[in-house]
N, C-alpha and C positions, 0 to 999 in steps of 0.2 A: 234800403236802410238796414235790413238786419245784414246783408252782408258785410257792409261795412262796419258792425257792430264786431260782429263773428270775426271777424278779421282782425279788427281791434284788439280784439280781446287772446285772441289767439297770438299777437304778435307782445302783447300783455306776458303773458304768460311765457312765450319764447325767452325776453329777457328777462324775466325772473330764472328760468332755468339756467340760463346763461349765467348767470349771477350766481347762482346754487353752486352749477359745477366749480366755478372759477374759485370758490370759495373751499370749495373740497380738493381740489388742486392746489391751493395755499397752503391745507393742515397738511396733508402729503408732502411739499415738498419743504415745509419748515422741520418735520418731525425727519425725515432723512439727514436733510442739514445737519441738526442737531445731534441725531444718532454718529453721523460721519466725522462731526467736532469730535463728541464723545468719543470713537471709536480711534479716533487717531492720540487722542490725550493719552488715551487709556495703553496703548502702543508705546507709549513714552514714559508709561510708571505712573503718570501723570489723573488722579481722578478729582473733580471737584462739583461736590456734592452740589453746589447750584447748578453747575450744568445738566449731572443727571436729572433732578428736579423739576430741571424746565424742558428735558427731553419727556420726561416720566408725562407730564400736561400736556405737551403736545400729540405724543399719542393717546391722550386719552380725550381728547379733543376730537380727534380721529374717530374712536370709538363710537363717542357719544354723537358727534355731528354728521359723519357723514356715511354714503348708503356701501353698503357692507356687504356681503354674501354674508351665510349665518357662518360657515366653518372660517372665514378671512375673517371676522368680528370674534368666535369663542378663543380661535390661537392668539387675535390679539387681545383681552382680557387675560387670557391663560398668560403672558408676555409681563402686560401689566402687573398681576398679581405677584409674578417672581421678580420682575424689579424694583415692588414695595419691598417683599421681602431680604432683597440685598440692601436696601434702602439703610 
């Protein structure tokens, strides 16, 4: 019985992980999306401040949610803070 518990529980926890990643894999590829809209408007003369706004949340979404190295987490804060300030 406990193996089957263990195993349970283990397989418990595989999809939660599962779940985590996919989930850190979503802020990633929404925040590119957005940066590559932005980036291509921006190419065209073209800025509009909702878009950056909802790019600016989406990496900081990033930030805040998902697992980081410390030096990939302080360049992006350091990222954030100067795109408040063009803000």
């Amino acid at each position: 019985m406990a193996h089957a518990a263990e195993a349970r529980t283990l397989r418990i926890a595989d999809t939660i992980k599962v779940k985590k990643d996919e989930r850190q894999i979503e802020r990633y590829r929404n925040t590119q999306h957005r940066a590559s809209n932005l980036d291509r408007n921006l190419s065209r003369g073209k800025l509009h401040k909702g878009d950056l706004d909802r790019m600016i949340d989406d990496l900081k979404n990033v930030v805040e949610h998902n697992t980081l190295q410390s030096q990939d987490r302080d360049a992006l804060v350091n990222d954030l803070r100067d795109l408040r300030a063009r803000d």
